[in-house]
N, C-alpha and C positions, 0 to 999 in steps of 0.2 A: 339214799334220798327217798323220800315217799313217792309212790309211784305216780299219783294224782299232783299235781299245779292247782289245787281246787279253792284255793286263797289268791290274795291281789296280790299280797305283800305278807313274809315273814321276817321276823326280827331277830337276827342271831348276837346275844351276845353273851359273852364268859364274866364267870362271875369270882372275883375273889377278894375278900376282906371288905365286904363292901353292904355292909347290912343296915348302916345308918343313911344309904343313895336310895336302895332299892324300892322304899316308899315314894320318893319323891319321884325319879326317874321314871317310876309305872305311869305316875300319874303326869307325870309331861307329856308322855306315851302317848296317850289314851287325849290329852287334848289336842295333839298336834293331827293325830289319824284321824279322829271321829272331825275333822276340820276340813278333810279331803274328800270331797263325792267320792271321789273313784275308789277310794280304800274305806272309808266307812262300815265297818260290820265285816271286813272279807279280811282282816288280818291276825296275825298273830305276832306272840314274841316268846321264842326259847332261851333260857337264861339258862345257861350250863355251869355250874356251881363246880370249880375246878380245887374241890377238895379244902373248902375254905376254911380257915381255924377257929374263925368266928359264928353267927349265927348266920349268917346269909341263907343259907339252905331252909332253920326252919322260919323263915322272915318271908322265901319265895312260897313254902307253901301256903301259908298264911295268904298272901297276895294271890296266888291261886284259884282261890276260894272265892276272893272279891271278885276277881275278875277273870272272867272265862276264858279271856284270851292270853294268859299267862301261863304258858306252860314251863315247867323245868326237870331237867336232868341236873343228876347228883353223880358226881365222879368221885370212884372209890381213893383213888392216888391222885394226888396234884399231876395233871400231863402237860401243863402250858398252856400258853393260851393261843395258839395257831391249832394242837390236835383239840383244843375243847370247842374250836370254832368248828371244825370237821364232824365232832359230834351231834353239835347243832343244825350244819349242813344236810344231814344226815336222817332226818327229821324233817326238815321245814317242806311247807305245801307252799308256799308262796310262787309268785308267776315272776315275782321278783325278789330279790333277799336283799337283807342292809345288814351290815356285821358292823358292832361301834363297840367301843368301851362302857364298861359299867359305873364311872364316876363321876357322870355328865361333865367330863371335859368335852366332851362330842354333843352338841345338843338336840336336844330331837328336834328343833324347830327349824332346824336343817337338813332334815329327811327330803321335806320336799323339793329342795334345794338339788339335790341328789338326784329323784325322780324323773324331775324337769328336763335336767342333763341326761336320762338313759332313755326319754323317748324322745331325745333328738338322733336317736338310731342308732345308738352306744349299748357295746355289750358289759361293759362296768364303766361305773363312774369313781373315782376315789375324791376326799375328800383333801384339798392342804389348806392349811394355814398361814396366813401372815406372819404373825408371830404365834410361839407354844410356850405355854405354860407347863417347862419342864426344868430340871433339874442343868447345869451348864454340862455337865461330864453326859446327858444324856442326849441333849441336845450335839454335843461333840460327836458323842458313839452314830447317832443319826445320820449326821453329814458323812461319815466314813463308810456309812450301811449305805447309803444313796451312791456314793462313788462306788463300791466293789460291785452293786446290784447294776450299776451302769456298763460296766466291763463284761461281769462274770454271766448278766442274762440278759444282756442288750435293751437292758430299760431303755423305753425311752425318755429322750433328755428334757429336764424339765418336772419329771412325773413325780411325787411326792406317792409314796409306797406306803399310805395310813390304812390303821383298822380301822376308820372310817370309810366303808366304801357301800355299792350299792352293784349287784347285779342281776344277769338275769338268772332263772332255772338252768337253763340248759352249758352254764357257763359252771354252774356248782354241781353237776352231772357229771361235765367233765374235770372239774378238780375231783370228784369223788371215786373217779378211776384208781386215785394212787391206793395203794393201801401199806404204805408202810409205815415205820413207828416215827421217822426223823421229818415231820410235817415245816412244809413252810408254804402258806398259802399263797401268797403273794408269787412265790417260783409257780407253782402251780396254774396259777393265771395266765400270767407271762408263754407259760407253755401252751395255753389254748387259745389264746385272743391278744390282738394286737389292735381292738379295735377298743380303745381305752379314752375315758373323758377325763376332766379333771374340775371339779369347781372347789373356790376358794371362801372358804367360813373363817369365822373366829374361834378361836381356841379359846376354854374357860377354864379357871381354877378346878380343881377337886372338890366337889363340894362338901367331903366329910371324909375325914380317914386319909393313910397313907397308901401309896401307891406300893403292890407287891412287885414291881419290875425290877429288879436287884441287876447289880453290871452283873455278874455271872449269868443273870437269865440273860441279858443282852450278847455278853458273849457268846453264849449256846444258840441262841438263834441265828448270829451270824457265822459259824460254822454249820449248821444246815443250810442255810444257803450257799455257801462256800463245797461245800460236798455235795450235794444232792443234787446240783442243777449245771455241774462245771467241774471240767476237771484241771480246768487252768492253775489249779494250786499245783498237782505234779507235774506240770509241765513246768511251774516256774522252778521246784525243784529239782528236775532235770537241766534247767538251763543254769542254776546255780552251780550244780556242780560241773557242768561241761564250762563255767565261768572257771571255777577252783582247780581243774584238772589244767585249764590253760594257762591259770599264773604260776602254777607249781611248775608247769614246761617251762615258762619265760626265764623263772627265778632258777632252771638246771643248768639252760645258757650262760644266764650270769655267772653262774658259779665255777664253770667251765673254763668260761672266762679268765674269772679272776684266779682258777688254782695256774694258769701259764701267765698270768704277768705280773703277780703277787711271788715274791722269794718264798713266803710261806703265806700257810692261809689264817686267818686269824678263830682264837680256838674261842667255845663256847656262844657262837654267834648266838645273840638273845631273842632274834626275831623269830628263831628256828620254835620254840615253845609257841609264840604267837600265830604260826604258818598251823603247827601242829593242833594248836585249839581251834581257827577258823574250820578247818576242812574236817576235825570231829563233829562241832557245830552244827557243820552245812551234812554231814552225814545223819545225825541222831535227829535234825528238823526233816529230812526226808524220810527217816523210818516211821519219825512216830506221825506223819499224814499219810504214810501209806497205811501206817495201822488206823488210822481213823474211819480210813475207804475201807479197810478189811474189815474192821470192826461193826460199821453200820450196816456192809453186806449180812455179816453173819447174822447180828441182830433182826436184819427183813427177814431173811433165809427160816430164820425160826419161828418164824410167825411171831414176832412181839407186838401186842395189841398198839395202835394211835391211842386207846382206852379204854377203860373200865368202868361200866356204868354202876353205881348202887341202888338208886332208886328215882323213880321218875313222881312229876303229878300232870294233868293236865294235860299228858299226852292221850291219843287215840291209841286205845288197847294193840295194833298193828305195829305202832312206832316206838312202842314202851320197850 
């Protein structure tokens, strides 16, 4: 993070497929801040361009040019959009940060909405929704993300866990401790403050273009959080199988049983195949989460970057 807070407020958002927003979005921007005394002139916004296929990149530098408080990073490989936020984190002078989406589903004219809520003496505020304007299997994948994040890192209950949020500096100083490749910001939070607000906006259509959150990026993100903040998944596979090792004892009894009061015992029992698939099952689902924990150790272990920058505009030559 930049070593100066010499700004009110910076803008961290990630940028992907999103080059017919990024005109409009600036200039929502730019009405909704120059609207606030207290931010007027003293902000910024890093648009971290997470490898987009489209023009986005050279649309930001373009926008650039207009306007001086538009800075951007260019990432060489697509990293997600939790390490491109880290990127931007990374970077930002602001005395407070707001992290939102690039496709004004999040609107800026609920920044201050946000504001309002972290100088009631809150160290982030997140934003939720009434209702979202998402997909049904997304909206599904969501409500399952909010129960395991309730279990696995003691969210508290109630808290909607959106890239719409707002914090302070010193709260992105310390997310910016972690330095490994398998980012989940939101665990990162949760690990430094528990002094969390919550205000409720309206959620908006996309205003152009489709959304690149594919269920596989969904599922990759809930396995960082699954691994990185909890190790509750081997434990449930150790209780799995201390479950399988005690029905297999139960079913030795029975069988004990039945060979003294059965004349004979009957041949080809077919459930013996079905006993035999569960507990390989419950064997090959605890090897391959322990390789998962093996795998993203070794990956930290080697230093694999959060990202790779290509080329920046608008940054201070220090931050570039």
């Amino acid at each position: 993070m930049a070593t100066e807070t010499s700004l009110a407020l910076s803008l961290v958002i990630p940028v992907y497929g999103s080059e017919l927003v990024l005109p409009e979005l600036v200039s929502r921007l730019q009405d909704t801040l120059d609207g606030l005394p207290a931010i007027r002139g003293s902000y910024e916004a890093i648009f971290v361009c997470d490898c987009s296929p489209d023009r986005s990149w050279q649309v930001l530098t373009e926008l650039s040019v207009q306007y001086p408080w538009v800075r951007g990073i260019h990432l060489r490989m697509n990293a997600g959009q939790h390490n491109a936020i880290m990127a931007g984190l990374a970077r930002a002078r602001g005395a407070v940060i707001v992290t939102m989406d690039d496709d004004l589903q999040h609107a800026p004219s609920d920044i201050p909405t946000l504001l309002a809520e972290l100088d009631r003496g809150r160290d982030v505020v997140y934003a939720s929704f009434a209702q979202r304007q998402h997909a049904a299997w997304k909206l599904l994948g969501s409500r399952l993300n909010d129960k395991v994040a309730s279990y696995l890192m003691k969210k508290p209950k109630g808290l909607y866990l959106s890239p719409f949020r707002a914090m302070r500096a010193s709260i992105a100083r310390d997310v910016l401790r972690y330095h490994g490749p398998y980012v989940y910001v939101d665990g990162l939070i949760l690990s430094a403050t528990r002094n969390i607000g919550s205000v409720t906006v309206a959620h908006h259509a996309r205003f152009a273009g489709d959304s690149g959150y594919s269920l596989k990026k969904s599922i990759s993100l809930w396995l960082k959080m699954a691994t990185s903040f909890s190790i509750v998944p081997l434990r449930l596979t150790s209780f799995a199988g201390m479950a399988m090792a005690g029905l297999g004892f139960v079913l030795a009894i029975l069988l004990i049983i039945q060979k003294f009061t059965l004349d004979r015992m009957p041949i080809g029992w077919s459930s013996l195949i079905v006993t035999v698939l569960i507990i390989g099952g419950v064997q090959l689902v605890a090897l391959g989460m322990l390789g998962e924990y093996l795998g993203r150790v070794l990956l930290t272990l080697n230093g694999r970057p959060q990202y790779v920058i290509g080329a920046t505009v608008g940054l201070p030559a220090e931050d570039a």
